[in-house]
C-alpha positions in Angstrom: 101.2 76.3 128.4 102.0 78.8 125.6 102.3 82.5 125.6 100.1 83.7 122.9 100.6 87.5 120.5 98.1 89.6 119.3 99.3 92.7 117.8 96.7 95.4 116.3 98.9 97.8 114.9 102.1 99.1 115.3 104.8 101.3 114.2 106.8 104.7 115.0 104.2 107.3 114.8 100.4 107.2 113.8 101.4 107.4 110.6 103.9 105.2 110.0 102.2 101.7 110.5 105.1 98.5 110.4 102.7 96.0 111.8 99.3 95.0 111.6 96.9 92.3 112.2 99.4 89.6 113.7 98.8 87.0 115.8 100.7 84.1 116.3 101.4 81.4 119.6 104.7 80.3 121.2 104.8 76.9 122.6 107.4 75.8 125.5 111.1 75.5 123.9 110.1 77.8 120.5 112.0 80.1 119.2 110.5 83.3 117.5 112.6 86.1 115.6 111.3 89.1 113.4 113.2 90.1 110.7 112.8 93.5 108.6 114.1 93.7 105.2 117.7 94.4 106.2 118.2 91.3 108.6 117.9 92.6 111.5 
């Protein structure tokens, strides 16, 4: 079993895009984490 992501876009407003296109999978036990630029 796994708990897969699929992001599109996404961001604060329409015009302000932060994500885009991602798509990852999270297998049992995995740890994920996003980071932004100023480590957190």
């Amino acid at each position: 079993m796994s708990l897969s992501v699929s992001i599109q876009e996404a961001g604060y407003s329409h015009e302000s895009t932060v994500l885009k296109d991602i798509h990852f999978s999270v297998q049992p036990g995995e740890l994920v984490g996003l980071i932004g630029p100023n480590g957190a």
